[in-house]
N, C-alpha and C positions, 0 to 999 in steps of 0.2 A: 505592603508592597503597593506603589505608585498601578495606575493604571497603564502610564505610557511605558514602563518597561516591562509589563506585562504584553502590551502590545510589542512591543523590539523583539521580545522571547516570544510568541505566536507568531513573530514573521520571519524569524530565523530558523522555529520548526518545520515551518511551512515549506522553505526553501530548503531545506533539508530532505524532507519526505521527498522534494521534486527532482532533487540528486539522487536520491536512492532510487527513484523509481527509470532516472536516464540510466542506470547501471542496471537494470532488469533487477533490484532488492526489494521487491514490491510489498516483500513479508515486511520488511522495518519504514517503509514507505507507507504501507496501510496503518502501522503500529503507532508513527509518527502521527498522523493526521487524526490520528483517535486521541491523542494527546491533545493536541492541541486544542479539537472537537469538548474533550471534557472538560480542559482549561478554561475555556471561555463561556461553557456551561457555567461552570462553578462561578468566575467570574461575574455570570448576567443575574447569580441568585442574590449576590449581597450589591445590585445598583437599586441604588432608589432614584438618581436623577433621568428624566425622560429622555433627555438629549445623548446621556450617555447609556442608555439600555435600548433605545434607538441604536446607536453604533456597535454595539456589541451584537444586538442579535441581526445586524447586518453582517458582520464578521464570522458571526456565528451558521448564517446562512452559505457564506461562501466557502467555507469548512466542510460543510456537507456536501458541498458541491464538486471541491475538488477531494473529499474522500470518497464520494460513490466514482468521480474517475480512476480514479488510483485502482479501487475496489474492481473495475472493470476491467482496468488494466491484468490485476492478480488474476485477475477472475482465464483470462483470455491467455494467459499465460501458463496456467497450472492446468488446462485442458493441454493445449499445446504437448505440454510435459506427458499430459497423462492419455495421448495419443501416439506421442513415440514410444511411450514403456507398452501398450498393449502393442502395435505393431510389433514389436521386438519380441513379446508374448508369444502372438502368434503366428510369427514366423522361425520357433525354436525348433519345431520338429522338423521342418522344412531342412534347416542349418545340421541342423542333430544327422539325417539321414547322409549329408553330403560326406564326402569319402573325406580324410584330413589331407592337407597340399603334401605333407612327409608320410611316405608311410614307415612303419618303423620295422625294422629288419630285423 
C-alpha cells in the first residue's frame, strides 16, 4: 500500500474520531485516534527515506495531540457521568423516605 492513501485513510479517521467526539462518542472517538496513532507507528517503522520519516513522525505527533484532547475530553465526560450517578446515589434515602404522590387504597 502506497503512502498517500495511507495518508487519505489517516485523514478520514482523523475526521471521523472528530465526529464522534461532536456527538459526545468519545469511547469510539478515543478508539479511533489510537488507530490511527498505531497506523502511522507501524507506518514510520518500515520508512527509510528522511524526508518521508520526517512527515510521518510529524503526523505522528499531531496524532498524539489530538488523542490526548479527545482523551481529555473522555476523561471530563465520564466524571461528569460519574458525578450525576453518585448524586443520584446519595440522594436515594432522601427520595426513599418521601411519601409516594398516589397513596394506594
Amino acid at each position: 500500500m502506497d503512502l498517500t492513501s495511507q495518508t487519505e485513510r489517516w485523514a478520514l479517521w482523523s475526521v471521523q474520531a472528530r465526529n464522534f467526539a461532536k456527538r459526545e462518542n468519545f469511547i469510539d472517538a478515543v478508539a479511533r485516534m489510537k488507530l490511527v496513532r498505531s497506523s502511522i507507528a507501524e507506518a514510520l517503522a518500515g520508512v527509510a527515506d528522511s524526508a518521508q520519516k520526517a512527515r510521518l513522525e510529524a503526523l505522528l505527533a499531531r496524532a498524539n495531540e489530538q488523542l490526548a484532547d479527545l482523551q481529555a475530553q473522555y476523561d471530563a465526560w465520564h466524571a461528569e457521568i460519574a458525578a450525576r450517578r453518585q448524586h443520584t446515589i446519595d440522594s436515594a434515602e432522601e427520595e426513599m423516605a418521601r411519601p409516594l404522590p398516589h397513596q394506594a387504597e
